[in-house]
N, C-alpha and C positions, 0 to 999 in steps of 0.2 A: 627901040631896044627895051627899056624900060616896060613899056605896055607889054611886051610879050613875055619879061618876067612876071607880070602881076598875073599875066592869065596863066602860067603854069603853075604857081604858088596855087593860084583859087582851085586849079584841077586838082593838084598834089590833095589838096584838102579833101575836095569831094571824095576822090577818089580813097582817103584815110576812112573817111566817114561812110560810106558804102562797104569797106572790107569789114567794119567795127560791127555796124548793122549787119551784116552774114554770118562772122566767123567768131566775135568777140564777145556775145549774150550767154549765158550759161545753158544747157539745153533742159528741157520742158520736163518732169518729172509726170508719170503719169500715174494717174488718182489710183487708193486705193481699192478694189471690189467691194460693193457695196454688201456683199456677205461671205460668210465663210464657206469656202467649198464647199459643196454638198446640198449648202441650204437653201430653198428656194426664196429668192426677191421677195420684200412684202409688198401689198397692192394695195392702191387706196381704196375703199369701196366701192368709191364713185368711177372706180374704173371696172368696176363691172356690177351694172344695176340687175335688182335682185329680178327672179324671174315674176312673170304674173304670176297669179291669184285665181283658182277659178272664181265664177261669179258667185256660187254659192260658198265658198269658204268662209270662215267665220272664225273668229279666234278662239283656243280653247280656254276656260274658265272655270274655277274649282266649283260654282254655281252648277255646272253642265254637264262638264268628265265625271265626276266623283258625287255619290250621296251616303253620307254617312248614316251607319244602319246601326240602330240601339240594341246593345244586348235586353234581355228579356229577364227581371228580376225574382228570385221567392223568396221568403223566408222559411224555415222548416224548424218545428217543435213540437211543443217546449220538451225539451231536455232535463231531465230534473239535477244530474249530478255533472259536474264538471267533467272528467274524467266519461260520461258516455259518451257528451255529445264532442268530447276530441277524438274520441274515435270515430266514431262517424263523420267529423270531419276528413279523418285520413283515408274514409274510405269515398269519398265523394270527390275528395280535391282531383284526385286524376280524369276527372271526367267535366269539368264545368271549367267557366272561362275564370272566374273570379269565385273568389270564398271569402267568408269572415264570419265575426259571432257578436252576438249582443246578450247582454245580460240583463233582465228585469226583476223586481218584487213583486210577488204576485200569490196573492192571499188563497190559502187551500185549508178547505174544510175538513175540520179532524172529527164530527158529527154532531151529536146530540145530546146536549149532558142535563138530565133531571136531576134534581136536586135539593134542599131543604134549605133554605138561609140560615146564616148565620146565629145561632143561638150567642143568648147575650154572655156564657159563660160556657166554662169546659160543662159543670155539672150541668147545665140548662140543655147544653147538646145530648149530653147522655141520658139526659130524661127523656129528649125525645127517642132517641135508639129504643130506649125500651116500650114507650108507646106503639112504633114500628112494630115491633116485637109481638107486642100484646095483638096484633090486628093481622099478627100470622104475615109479615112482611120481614124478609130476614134478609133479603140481598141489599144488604147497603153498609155504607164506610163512612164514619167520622172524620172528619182532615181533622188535625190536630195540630198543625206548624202553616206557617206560611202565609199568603194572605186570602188565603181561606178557611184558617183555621175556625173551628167550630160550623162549621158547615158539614148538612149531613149530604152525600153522595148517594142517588139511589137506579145509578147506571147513566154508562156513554153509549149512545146508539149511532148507529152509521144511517139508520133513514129514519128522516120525520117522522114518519106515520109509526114505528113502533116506538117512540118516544112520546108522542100524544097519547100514545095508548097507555105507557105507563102512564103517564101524568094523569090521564082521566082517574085512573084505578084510585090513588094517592088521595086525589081530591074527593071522590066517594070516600073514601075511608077517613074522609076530613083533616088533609095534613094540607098546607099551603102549598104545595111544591111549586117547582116554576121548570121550565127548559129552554136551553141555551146555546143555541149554536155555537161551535171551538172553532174557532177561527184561529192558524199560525200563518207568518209569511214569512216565505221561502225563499230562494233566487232559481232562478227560471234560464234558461239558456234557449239560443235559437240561433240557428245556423243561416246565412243569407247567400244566398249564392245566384250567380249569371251564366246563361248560358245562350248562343246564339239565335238571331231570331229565325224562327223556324226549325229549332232543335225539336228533335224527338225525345231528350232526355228526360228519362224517369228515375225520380231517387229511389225508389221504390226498389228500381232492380240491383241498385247497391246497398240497402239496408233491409232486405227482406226483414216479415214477419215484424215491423213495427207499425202497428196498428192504432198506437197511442201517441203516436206524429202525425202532424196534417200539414199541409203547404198550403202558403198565400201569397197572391201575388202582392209585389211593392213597389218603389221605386227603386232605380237603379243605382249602384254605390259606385 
């Protein structure tokens, strides 16, 4: 009697412990989608190897795709006043890739000045005046101020050769003269500009009738 209680107690258990295991585990909750509606799954890459190559392909490189092409530089002058050559800048800029100006000093010849030195006083210069005088020589001017004063003037020429002529004349008639190129300096302008290589651009066709401008080429800005 005994023994056949102990084996329905042990079943009663198994039998506890099998309903527990089926009925009494809470149930399995299932995962969330791994994306939102709509949007397609991501992929490793190694789940899909990239295609061939043909055998000539070759990677591209800035070396090979691309060669960079220099604009072509000039400078255009000299300009003598400020004010000309901004106009002609306004008239060029629509036409070229790049503009700007530079400014120089640049020595310009005012001609040929003959002349008498310095006499050691006012009346010394005036003696000479009338010596001039006396030898039928009448074109000529005393300075009287300045740091030429007492010097006698006896003309400004714009070409050598009629300023050697007077001087020859001067020296036959026995006066010392001498002649002196007038040199002033000025400032200078010049216009620089780029434009593509292989351009047909001519400044020309936007500054007509300036003849006293020239172009050169330079390097590029």
């Amino acid at each position: 009697m005994f023994i056949r209680l102990v084996f329905l107690l042990l079943f009663a258990l198994n039998l506890g412990a099998a309903a527990w295991l089926l009925f009494g585990r809470p149930p399995v909750q299932p995962l969330p989608p791994v994306t939102d509606p709509g949007v397609p799954a991501l992929q490793l890459l190694t789940q899909h190897p990239h295609p061939a190559l043909p055998a000539d392909a070759t990677p591209a490189t800035a070396s090979t795709s691309t060669r960079v092409l220099r604009d072509v530089c000039h400078t255009l002058g000299p300009f003598t006043t400020n004010v000309d050559m901004r106009a002609a800048m306004q008239s060029l800029s629509p036409h070229v890739a790049r503009i700007q100006y530079h400014q120089e000093s640049v020595n310009r010849s005012r001609g040929f000045w003959v002349y008498l030195p310095a006499a050691a006083s006012r009346e010394a210069a005036l003696s000479e005046a009338r010596q001039l005088e006396a030898k039928g020589i009448r074109e000529y001017y005393v300075v009287t101020a300045g740091d030429q004063q007492n010097m006698i003037s006896l003309g400004l020429f714009s070409d050598e050769a009629n300023a050697q002529k007077r001087l020859a004349e001067l020296k036959q008639a026995g006066f010392a003269a001498k002649v002196e190129q007038r040199i002033d300096t000025e400032s200078a302008y010049w216009i620089d500009f780029a434009v593509p290589p292989g351009s047909t651009f001519a400044w020309t066709a936007w500054l007509p009738g300036r003849s006293d401008l020239a172009a050169k080429p330079i390097d590029c800005f």
